[in-house]
LUMTILUM-6653 format. One record per residue (C-alpha): residue in three letters; chain; x negated, y negated, z negated. Coordinates in Angstrom, 1 decimal. Example, Ala and Ser with C-alpha at 12.3 -4.5 7.8 and 13.67 -1.06 7.14 Angstrom:
<nodes>
ALA_A_-12.3_4.5_-7.8
SER_A_-13.7_1.1_-7.1
</nodes>
This chain:
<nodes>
UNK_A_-9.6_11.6_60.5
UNK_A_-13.0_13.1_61.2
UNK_A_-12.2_15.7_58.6
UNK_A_-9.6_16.7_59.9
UNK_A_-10.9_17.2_63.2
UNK_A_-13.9_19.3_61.2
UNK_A_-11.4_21.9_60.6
UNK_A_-9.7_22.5_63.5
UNK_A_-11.1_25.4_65.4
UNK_A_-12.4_23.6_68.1
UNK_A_-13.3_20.4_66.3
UNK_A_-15.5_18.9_68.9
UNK_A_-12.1_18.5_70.9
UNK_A_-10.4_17.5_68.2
UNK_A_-12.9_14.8_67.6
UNK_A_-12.6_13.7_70.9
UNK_A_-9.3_13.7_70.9
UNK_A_-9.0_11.4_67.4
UNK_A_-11.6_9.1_68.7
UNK_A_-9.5_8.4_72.2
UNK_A_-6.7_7.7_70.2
UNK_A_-8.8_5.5_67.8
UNK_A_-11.3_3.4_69.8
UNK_A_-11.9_0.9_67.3
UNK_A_-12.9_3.9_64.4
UNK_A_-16.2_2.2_62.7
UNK_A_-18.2_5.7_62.1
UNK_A_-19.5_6.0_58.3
UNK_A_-22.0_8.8_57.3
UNK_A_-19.3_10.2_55.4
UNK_A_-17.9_11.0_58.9
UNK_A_-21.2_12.2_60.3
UNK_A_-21.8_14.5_57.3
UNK_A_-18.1_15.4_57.9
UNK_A_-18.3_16.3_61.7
UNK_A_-21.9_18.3_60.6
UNK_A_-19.7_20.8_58.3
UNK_A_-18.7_23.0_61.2
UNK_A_-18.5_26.4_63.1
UNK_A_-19.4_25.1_66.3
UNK_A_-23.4_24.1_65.6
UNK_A_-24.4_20.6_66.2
UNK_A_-22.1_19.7_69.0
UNK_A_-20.0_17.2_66.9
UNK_A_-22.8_15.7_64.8
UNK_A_-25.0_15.2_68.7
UNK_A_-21.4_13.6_69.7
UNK_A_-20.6_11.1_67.5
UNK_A_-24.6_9.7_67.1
UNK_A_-24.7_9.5_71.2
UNK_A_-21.1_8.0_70.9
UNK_A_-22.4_5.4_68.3
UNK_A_-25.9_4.8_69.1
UNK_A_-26.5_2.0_66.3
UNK_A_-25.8_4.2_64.2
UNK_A_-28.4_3.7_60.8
UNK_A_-28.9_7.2_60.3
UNK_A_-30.5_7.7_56.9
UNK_A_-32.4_10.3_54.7
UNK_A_-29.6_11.4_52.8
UNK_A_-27.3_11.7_56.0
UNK_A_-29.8_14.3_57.7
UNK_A_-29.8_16.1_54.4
UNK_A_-26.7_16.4_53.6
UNK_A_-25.7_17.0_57.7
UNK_A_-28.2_20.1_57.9
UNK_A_-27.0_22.0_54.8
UNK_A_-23.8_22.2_56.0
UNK_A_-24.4_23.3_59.9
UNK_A_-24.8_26.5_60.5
UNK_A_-28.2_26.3_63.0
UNK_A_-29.8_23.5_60.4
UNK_A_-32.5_24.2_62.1
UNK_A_-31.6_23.3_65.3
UNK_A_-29.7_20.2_63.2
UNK_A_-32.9_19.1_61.9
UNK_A_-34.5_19.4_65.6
UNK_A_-32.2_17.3_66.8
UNK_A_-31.9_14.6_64.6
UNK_A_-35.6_14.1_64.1
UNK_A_-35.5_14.0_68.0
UNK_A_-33.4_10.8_67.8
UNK_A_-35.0_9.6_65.0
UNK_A_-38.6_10.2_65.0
UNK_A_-39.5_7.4_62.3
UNK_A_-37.2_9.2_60.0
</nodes>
């Protein structure tokens, strides 16, 4: 589901969209690395971690996250901002 909504144009509505219809979804970091591998910069990936904040985030998600959003920068900003022990 989450990859799907990855690549529709605007996949942050699309991801918003899926997750209305699916309230029970139990995010995975294959969907967190999924919603990072997009056009749209780190809306999705800021989305879904404020939409599921307990969330255990872990090295290998940030990695793999960052490498595929285009501002990785501004990825890697933001997630150590939520995760400053990381």
């Amino acid at each position: 589901m989450i990859v799907i909504a990855s690549m529709c144009e605007d996949n942050l509505e699309a991801l918003r969209f899926l997750l209305s219809k699916y309230p029970d979804f139990q995010i995975t970091e294959a969907a967190v690395v999924a919603a990072a591998g997009n056009t749209r910069g780190i809306a999705p990936l800021q989305f879904l971690l404020l939409k599921y904040p307990d969330f255990q985030i872990t090295e290998n998600v940030v990695l793999r996250a960052a490498t595929r959003i285009s501002e990785s920068v501004e990825a890697l900003d933001f997630l150590q901002s939520q995760y400053p022990d990381l």
